[in-house]
N, C-alpha and C positions, 0 to 999 in steps of 0.2 A: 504494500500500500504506500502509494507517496503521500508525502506531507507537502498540504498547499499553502499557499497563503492563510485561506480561508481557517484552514484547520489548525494552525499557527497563531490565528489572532483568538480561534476560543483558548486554545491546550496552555497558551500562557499565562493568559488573566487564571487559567483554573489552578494551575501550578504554585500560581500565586497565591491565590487564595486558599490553597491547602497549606500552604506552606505557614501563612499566617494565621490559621484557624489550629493547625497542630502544634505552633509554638505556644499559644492562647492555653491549648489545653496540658502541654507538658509542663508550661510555666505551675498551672495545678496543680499539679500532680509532681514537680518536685518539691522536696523538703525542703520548707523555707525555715525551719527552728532547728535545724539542725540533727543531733543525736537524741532519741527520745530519754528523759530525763530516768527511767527507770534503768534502760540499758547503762546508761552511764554510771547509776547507784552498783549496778552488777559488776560494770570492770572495777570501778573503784575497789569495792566489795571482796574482789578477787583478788587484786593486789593488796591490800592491805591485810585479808588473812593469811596469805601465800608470804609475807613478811613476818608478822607475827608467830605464826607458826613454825619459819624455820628458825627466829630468833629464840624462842622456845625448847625447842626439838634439837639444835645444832649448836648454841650458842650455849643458853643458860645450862643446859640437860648435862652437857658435854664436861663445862668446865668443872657443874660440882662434881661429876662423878672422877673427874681427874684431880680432882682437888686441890683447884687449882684457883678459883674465887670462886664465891656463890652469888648468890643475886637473893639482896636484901631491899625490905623499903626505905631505909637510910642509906643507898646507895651512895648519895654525894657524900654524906659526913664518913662512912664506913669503906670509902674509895673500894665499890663492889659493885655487882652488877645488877644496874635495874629489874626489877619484877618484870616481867612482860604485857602488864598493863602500865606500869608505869614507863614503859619503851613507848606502848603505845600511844599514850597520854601525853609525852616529850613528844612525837612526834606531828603530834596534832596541835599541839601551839607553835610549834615552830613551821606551820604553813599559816596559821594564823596573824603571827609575827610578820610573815613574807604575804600578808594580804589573800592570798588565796579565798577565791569566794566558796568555798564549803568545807563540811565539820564532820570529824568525826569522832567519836567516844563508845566506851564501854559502857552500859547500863545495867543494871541489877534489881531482882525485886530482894538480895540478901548482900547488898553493898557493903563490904569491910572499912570503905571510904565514902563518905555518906555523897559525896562531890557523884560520886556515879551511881545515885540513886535516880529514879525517872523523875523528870522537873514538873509533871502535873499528872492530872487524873486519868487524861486523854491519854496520856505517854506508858502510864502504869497500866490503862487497860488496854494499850497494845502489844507492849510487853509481855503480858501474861497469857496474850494469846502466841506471839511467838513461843515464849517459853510451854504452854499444853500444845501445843501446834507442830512446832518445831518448823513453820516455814514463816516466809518472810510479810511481814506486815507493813504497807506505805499507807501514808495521809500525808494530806498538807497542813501543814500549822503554822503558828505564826509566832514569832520569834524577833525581839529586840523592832517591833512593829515592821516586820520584812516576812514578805509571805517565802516558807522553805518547802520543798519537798523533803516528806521525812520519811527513810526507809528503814526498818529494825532487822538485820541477820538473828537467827540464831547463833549463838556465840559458846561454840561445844567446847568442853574440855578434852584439848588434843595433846595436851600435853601433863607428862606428871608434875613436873613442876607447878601449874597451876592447881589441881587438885589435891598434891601435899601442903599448895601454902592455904588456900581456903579449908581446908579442913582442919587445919591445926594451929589455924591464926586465934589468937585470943578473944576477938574483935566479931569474929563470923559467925554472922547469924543462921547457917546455914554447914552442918561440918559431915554430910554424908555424901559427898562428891563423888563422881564413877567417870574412869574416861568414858568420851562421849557424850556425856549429860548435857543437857543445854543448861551453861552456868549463867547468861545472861542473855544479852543482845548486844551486837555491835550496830550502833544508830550511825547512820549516815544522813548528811543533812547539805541540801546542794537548793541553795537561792531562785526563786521561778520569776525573780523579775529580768 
């Protein structure tokens, strides 16, 4: 079939206006916010247990059994090695310090440090469902008048070191530990403005 004039002055205007009716509609249909704010709770989530864990598991686990320093809560004055919530706890002001816009902490309904008990009712009765549930609980709340998205992990004890310090801490409210147990939540909190 040859192509005329004729056939030439429709197929281009149509060409064109497909062309501009399908950029209309992908402009749509691409993602204009980005990474959905849940996936992003999940990597953060990932990396910061995949941290915690091996600082646990490789670091603390390691050096007492070689005995070689232990990891105390007076780490700074006793020049030993931080708890592995209080690693994690250091390292969650020190993005704060450096501005970063999201948070994240350990939470407890049986806190040794009352600092990581849940800050309201809302918090506690998500908690609690993490903790009977064992999966992860999100809401939005609001926080220093800034709406957050708030996700709670299950926060298992993977490690002995945490389950020998909570059960024989003087302080714990709570001293029948089991690896595996979900000893708290780890709250992750990432800004939705």
């Amino acid at each position: 079939m040859e192509l005329t004039r004729q056939h030439l002055l429709i197929l281009i205007p149509t060409v064109i206006a497909s062309l501009i009716i399908g950029a209309g509609i992908g402009m749509k249909l691409s993602p204009t916010e980005g990474i959905p704010v849940r996936i992003v709770a999940d990597y953060l989530h990932a990396v910061l247990q995949a941290d915690r864990t091996f600082y646990a598991q490789h670091v603390v686990e390691r050096m007492e059994a070689m005995l070689i320093v232990n990891a105390t809560e007076n780490w700074r004055e006793d020049h030993t090695l931080p708890l592995p919530a209080q690693f994690f706890k250091e390292s969650s002001r020190a993005l704060q310090v450096r501005g970063k816009p999201f948070r994240y902490r350990l939470i407890s309904l049986w806190p040794i440090n009352q600092e990581n008990a849940p800050d309201s009712a809302k918090d506690r009765q998500a908690l609690e469902q993490v903790i009977n549930y064992g999966e992860v609980v999100e809401q939005e709340i609001e926080l220093e008048q800034r709406k957050y998205y708030q996700a709670i992990f299950p926060d298992r004890a993977v490690s002995r070191a945490c389950v020998n310090c909570h059960n024989a801490h003087k302080e714990s409210p709570k001293r029948d530990f089991k690896m595996n147990d979900v000893m708290g939540g780890l709250e992750i909190l990432i800004p939705l403005d």
